[in-house]
C-alpha positions as CSV (number, residue, x, y, z in Angstrom):
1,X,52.1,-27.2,-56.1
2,X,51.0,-23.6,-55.2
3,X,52.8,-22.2,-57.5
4,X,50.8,-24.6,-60.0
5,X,47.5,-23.6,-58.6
6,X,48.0,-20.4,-58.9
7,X,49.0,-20.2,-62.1
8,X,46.1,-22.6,-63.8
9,X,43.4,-20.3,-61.3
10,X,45.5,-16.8,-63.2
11,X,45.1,-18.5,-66.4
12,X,41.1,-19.2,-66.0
13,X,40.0,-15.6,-64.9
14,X,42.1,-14.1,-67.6
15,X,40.9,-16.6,-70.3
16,X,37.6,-15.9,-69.3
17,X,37.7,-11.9,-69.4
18,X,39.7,-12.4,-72.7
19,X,36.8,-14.6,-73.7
20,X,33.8,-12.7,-72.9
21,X,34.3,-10.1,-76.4
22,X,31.6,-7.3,-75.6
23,X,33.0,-6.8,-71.9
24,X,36.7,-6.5,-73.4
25,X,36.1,-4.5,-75.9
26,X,33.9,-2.4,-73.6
27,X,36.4,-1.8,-71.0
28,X,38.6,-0.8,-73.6
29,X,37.0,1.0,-75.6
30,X,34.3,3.0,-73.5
31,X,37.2,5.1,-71.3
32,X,38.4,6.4,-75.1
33,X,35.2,7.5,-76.1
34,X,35.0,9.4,-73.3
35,X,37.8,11.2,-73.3
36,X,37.5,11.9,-76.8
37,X,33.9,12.8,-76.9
38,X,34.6,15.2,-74.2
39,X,37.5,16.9,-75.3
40,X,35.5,17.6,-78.2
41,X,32.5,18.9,-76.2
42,X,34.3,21.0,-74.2
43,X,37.1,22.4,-76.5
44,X,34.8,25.6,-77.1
45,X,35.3,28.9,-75.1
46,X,35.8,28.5,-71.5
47,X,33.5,29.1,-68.4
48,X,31.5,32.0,-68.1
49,X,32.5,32.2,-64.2
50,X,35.0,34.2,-63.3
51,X,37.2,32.2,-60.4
52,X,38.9,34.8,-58.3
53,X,41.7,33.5,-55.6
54,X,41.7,35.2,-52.4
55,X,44.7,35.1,-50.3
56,X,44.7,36.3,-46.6
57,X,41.1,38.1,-45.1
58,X,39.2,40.2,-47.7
59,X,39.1,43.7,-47.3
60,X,35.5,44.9,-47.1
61,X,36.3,47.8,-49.3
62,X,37.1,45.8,-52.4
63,X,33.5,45.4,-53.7
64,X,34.4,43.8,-56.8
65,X,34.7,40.5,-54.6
66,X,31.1,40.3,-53.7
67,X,30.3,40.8,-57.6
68,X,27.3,37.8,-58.4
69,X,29.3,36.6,-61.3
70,X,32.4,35.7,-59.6
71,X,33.5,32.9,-57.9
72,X,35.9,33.1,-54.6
73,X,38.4,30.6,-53.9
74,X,40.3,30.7,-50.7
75,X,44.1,29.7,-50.6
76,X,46.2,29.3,-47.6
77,X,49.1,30.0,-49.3
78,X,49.8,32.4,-52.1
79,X,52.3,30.4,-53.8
80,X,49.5,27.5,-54.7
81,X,46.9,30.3,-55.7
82,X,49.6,31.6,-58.0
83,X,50.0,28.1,-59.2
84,X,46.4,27.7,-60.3
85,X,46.6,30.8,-61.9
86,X,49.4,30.0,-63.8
87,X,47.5,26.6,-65.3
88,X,44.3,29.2,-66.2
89,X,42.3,27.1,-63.2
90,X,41.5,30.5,-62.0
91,X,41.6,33.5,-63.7
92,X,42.4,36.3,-60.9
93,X,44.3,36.4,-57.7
94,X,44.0,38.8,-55.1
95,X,46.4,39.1,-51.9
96,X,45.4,40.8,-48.9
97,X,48.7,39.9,-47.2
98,X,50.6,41.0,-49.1
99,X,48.4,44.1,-50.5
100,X,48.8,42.7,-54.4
101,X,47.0,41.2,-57.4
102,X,47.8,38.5,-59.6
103,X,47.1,38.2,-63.3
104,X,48.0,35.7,-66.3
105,X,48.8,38.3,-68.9
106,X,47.9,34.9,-71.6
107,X,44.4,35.2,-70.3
108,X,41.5,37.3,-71.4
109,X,39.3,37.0,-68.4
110,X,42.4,38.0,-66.2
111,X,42.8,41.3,-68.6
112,X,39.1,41.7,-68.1
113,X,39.4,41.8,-64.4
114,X,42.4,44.1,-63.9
115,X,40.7,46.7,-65.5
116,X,37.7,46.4,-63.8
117,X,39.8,46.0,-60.2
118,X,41.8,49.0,-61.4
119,X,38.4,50.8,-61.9
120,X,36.7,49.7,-58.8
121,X,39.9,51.2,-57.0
122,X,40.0,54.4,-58.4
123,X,36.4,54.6,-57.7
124,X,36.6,53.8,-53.9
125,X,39.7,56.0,-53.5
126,X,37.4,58.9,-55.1
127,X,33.9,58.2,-53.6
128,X,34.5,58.9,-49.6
129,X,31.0,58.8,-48.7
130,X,30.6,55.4,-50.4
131,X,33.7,53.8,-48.6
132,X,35.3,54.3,-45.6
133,X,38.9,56.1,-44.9
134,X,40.4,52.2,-45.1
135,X,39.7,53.2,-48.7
136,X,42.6,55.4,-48.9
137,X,45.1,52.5,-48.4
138,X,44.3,50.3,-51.2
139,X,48.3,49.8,-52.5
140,X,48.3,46.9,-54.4
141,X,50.9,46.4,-56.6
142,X,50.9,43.9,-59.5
143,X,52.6,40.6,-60.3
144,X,52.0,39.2,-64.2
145,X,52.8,35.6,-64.3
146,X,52.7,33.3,-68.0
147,X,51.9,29.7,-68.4
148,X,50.1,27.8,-70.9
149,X,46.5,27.0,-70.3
150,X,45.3,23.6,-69.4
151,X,43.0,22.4,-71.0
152,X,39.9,20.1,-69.8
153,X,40.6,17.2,-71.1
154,X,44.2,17.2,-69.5
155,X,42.5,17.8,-66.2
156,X,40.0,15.1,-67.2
157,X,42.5,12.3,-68.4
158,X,43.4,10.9,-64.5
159,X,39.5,11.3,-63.4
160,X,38.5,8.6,-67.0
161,X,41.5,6.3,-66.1
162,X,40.4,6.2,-62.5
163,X,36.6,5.7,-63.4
164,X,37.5,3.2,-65.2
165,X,39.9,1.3,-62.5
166,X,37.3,1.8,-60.3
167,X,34.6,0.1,-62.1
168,X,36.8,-2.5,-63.7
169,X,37.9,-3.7,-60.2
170,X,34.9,-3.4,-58.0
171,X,32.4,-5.3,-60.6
172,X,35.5,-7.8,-61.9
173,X,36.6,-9.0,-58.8
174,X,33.7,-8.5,-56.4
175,X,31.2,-9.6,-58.7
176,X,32.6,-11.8,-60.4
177,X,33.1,-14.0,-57.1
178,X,29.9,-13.5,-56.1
179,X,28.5,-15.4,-59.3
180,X,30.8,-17.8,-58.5
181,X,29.3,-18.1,-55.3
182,X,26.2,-18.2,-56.4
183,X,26.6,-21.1,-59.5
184,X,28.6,-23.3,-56.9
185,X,31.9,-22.6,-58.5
186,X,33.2,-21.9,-54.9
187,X,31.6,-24.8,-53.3
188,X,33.5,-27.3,-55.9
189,X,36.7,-25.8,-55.6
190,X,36.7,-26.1,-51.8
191,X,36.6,-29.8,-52.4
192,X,40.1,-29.2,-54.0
193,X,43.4,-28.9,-52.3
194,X,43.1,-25.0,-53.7
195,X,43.5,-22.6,-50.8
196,X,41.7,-19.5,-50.3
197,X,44.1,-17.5,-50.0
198,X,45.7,-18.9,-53.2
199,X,42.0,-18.6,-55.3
200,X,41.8,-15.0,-53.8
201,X,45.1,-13.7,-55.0
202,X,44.9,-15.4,-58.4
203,X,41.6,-13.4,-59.2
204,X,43.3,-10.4,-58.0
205,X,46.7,-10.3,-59.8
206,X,44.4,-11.2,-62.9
207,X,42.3,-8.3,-62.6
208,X,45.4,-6.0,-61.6
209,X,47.1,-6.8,-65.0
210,X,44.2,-6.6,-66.8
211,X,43.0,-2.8,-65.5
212,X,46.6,-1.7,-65.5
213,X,46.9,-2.9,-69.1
214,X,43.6,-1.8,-70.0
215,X,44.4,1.9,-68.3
216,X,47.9,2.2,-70.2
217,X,45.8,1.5,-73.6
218,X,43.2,4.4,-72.8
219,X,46.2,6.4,-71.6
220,X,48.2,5.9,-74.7
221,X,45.5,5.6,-77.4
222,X,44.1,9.3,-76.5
223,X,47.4,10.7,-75.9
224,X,48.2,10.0,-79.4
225,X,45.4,11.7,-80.6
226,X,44.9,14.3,-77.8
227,X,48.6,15.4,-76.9
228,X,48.1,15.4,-73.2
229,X,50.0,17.5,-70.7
230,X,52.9,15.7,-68.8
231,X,54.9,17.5,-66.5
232,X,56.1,14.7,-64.3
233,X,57.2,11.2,-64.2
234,X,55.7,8.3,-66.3
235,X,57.2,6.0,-64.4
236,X,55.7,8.0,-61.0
237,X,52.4,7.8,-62.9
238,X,52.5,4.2,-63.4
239,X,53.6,3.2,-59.5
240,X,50.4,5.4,-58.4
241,X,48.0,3.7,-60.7
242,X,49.2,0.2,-60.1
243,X,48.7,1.2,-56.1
244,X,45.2,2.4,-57.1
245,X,44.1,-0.5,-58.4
246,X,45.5,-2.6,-55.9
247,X,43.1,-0.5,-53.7
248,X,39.9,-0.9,-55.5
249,X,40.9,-4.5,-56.1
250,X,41.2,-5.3,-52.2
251,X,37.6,-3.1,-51.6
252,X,36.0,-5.6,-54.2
253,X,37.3,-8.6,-52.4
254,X,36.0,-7.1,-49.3
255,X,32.1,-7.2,-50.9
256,X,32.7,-10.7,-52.3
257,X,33.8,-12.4,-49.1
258,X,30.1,-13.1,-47.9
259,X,27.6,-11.8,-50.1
260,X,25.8,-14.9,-52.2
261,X,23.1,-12.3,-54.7
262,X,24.3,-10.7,-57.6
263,X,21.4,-8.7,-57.1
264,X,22.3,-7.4,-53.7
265,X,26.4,-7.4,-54.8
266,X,25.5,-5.3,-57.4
267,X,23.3,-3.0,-55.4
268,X,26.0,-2.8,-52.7
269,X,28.5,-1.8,-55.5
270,X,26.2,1.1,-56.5
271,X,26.4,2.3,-53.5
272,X,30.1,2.7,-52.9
273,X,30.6,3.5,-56.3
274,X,28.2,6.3,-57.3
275,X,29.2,8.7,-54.3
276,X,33.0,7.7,-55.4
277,X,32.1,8.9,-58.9
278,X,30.3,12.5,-57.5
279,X,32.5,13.3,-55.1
280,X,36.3,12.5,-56.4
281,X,36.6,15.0,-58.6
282,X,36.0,12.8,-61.7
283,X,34.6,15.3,-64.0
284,X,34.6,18.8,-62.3
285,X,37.0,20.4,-59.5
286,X,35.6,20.5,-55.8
287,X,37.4,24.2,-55.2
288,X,34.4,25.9,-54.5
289,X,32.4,23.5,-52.9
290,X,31.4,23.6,-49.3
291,X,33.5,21.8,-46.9
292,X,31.3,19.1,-45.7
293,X,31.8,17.6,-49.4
294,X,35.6,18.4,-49.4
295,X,35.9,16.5,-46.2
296,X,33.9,13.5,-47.5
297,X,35.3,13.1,-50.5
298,X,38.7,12.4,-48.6
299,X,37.8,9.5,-47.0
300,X,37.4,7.5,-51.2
301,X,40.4,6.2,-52.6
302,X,39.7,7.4,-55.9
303,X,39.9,11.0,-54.8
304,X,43.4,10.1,-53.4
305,X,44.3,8.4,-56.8
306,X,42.9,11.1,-59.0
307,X,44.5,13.8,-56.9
308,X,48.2,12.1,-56.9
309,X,47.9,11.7,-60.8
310,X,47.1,15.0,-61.5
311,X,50.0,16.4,-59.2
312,X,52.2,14.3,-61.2
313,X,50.5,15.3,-64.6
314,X,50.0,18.7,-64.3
315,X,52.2,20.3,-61.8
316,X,55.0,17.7,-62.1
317,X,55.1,16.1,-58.6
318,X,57.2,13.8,-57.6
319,X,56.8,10.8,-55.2
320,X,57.7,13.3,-51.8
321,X,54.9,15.3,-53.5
322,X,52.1,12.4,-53.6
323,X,53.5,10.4,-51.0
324,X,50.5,11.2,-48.4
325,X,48.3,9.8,-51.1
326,X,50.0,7.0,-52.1
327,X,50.4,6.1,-48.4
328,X,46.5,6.4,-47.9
329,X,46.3,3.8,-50.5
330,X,48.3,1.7,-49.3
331,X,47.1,1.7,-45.9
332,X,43.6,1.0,-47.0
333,X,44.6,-2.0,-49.3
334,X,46.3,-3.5,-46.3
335,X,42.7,-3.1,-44.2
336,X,40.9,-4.3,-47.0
337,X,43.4,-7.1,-47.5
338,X,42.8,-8.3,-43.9
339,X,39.4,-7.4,-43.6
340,X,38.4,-9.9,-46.6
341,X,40.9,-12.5,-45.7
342,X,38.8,-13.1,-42.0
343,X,35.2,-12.4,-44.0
344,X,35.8,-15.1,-47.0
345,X,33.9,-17.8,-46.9
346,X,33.7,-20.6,-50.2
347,X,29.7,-20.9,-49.8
């Protein structure tokens, strides 16, 4: 009997997605556009910034560093700085530790900047009135690394796929039950024998095989096209994404337990979303970015998700690697789970 339920409550939602032509096509179509139309907007030259990793605490002496058109990027660890240079993120890597530079002998910018280091060095050893005796111990050694550069639309591929999760599950789910609510949908069906719990998960294993299908096309479709870099496990890549959608699924059921506006649902949506779409990462990197942002944009799913799959994209992590993001997920499904389980209520 549940088993029946569910299945005839499945078969609605998807029927009706399948249904409605211009939100189908829209969902899959819109993510590919994207992708595309930005791979082709940015597949010019690269950034005019110079991004310079800084490993240990700067040495006053090296003036290059405070030069207006570069960017510093702290790393903790010299091994993920050498990493990022390596993929072209940055282009230049300086080590105070352990007195040495970094350069990507494949890039131009990090040509550029060795010269210009080697210069600024030979100028402080000369100039003693300039610079300080310190000056005279400026022993840095150098370390080439190779790698091939990575482009933007490899970098851009998980933030599309998890804009479009995002959206796709707050707004199908969330609502989606709040127009029910509103047209008295919900208020006939609690004259049935259907239970809320069984209603609930129906509408959410719908919407999870429709997203996960619908992210798998986008994935797919570009890659063809676009040849995307894939250093790790597509099977690692599929776990995340299906945990990430779960996620966002569970947060939309948390909005549609109460609310009876579409107006307000909608507004409420906004709200979660937009800062979700700023702050995760979705188009641009937050290295750089002051802290307070870094630290908020911690606490959204979709900067977990996004970070996981371009681990396991780029760098080729493995589950170990991602498992603190996976685990974030899955902890905030579970809240969201019960959390709109005790709010639900059919009118």
């Amino acid at each position: 009997m549940i088993a029946r339920q569910f299945a005839a409550l499945y078969k609605a939602r998807t029927m009706e997605f399948v249904r409605d032509r211009g939100t189908f096509f829209w969902n899959l179509l819109f993510p590919v556009f994207l992708v595309l139309g930005m791979a082709f907007a940015f597949s010019g030259g690269d950034e005019k910034l110079y991004k310079i990793g800084v490993v240990g605490k700067a040495d006053p002496v090296v003036r290059i560093l405070g030069m207006e058109q570069m960017q510093l990027i702290p790393y903790a660890d010299a091994l993920e700085a050498s990493q990022r240079l390596e993929r072209h993120q940055i282009d230049f890597v300086i080590d105070f530790d352990r007195r040495e530079f970094g350069v990507n002998e494949q890039s131009s910018k990090g040509r550029f900047l060795r010269e210009l280091f080697a210069a600024q060095q030979a100028v402080a050893t000369l100039d003693a009135r300039a610079y300080t005796d310190a000056a005279l111990s400026l022993n840095f050694t150098q370390r080439a690394v190779s790698g091939r550069a990575t482009r933007y639309v490899d970098w851009l591929v998980p933030g599309v796929i998890g804009m479009n999760m995002m959206f796709s599950s707050l707004f199908g789910v969330g609502y989606v039950i709040v127009r029910y609510r509103k047209n008295g949908v919900l208020k006939r069906l609690k004259a049935t024998p259907v239970h809320a719990l069984n209603f609930v998960s129906a509408q959410a294993a719908s919407r999870l095989v429709i997203v996960l299908l619908t992210s798998i096309f986008v994935f797919t479709g570009t890659n063809l096209l676009l040849r995307f870099v894939m250093r790790g496990s597509y099977l690692d890549l599929l776990l995340l994404t299906t945990m990430g959608i779960l996620c966002m699924i569970s947060l939309g059921l948390v909005f549609a337990s109460r609310m009876r506006s579409e107006e307000l649902a909608g507004g409420v949506l906004n709200l979660v979303t937009i800062p979700m779409l700023a702050l995760s990462g979705v188009f641009f990197s937050l290295e750089g970015s002051p802290p307070i942002l870094r630290s908020i944009s911690r606490a959204f799913p979709l900067t977990h998700f996004i970070e996981a799959a371009r681990k396991i994209m780029l760098d080729g992590a493995g589950l170990v690697q991602v498992a603190p993001n996976l685990l974030f997920l899955a902890s905030l499904t579970a809240m969201f789970l019960v959390l709109s389980a005790t709010l639900f209520k059919w009118e």
